[in-house]
KEKE-3310 file (N, C-alpha, C; in steps of 0.2 Angstrom, whole numbers, plus 5000, padded with zeros to 4 digits):
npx = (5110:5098:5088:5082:5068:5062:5045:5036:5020:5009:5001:4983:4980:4969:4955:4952:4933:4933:4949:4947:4939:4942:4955:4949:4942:4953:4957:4947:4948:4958:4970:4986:4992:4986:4997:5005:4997:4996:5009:5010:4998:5003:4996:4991:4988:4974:4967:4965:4957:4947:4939:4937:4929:4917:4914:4905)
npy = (4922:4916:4921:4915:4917:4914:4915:4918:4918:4927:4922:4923:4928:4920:4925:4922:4925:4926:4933:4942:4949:4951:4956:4970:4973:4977:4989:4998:5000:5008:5008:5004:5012:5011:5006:4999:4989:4984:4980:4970:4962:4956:4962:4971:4989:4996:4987:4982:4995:4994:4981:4986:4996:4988:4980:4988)
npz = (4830:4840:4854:4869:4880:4896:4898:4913:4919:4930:4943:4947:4967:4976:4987:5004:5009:5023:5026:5018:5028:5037:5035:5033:5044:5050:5045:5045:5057:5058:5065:5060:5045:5027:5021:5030:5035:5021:5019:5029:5026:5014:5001:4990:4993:4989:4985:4998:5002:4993:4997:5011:5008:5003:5014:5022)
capx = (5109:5090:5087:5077:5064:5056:5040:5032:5016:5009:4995:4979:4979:4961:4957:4941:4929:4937:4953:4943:4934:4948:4959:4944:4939:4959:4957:4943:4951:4964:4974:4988:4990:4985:5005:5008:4994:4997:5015:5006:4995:5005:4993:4992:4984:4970:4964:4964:4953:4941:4938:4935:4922:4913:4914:4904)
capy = (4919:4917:4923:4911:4920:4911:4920:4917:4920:4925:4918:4927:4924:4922:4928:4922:4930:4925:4935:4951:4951:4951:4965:4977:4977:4980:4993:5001:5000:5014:5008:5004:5015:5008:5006:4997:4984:4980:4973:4964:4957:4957:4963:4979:4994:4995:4980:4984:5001:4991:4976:4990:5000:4983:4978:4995)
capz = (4836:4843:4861:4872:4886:4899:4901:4918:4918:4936:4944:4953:4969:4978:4995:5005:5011:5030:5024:5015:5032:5043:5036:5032:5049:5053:5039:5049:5067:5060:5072:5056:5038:5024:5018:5035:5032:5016:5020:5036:5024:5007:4999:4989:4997:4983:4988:5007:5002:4989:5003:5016:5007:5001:5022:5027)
cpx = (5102:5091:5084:5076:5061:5050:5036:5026:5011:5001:4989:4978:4970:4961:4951:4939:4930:4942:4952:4943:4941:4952:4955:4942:4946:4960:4953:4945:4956:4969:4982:4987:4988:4992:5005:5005:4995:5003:5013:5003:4998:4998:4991:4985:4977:4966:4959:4956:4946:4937:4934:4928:4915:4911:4908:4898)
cpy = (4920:4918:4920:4915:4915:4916:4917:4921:4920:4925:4924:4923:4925:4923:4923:4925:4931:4931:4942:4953:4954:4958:4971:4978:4979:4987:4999:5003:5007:5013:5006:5009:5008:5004:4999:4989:4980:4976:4972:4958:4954:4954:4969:4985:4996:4992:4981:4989:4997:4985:4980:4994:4992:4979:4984:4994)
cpz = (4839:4852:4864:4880:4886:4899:4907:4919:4926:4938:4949:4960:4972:4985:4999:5009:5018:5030:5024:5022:5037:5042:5034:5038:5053:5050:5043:5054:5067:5063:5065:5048:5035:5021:5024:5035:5025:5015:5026:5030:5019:5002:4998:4991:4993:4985:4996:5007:5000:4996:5010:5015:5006:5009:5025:5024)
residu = (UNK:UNK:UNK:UNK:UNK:UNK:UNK:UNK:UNK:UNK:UNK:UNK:UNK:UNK:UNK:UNK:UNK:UNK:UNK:UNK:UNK:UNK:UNK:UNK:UNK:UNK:UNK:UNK:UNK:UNK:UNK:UNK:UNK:UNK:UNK:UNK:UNK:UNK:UNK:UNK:UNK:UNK:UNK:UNK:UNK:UNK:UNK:UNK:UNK:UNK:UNK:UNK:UNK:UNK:UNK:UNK)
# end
């Protein structure tokens, strides 16, 4: 008997530059962790860090 898998292949999403901007300078404010942001923004904390040093 053959096994059939979907495979789901996931997509990148893209951000814009509006977005970057926006939780890097929330990223800076401190006023949230990084954790706390990243499920505000869903968007992993990685991201948030790279965005913020590329904002500075």
């Amino acid at each position: 008997m053959t096994k059939l898998v979907a495979i789901m292949k996931a997509t990148r999403r893209k951000f814009s530059a509006g977005f970057k901007a926006k939780v890097a300078i929330e990223a800076i404010k401190e006023r949230e962790s990084l954790a706390e942001l990243s499920k505000r923004f869903e968007v992993h904390p990685n991201m948030i860090s790279k965005w913020k040093q590329e904002f500075i």
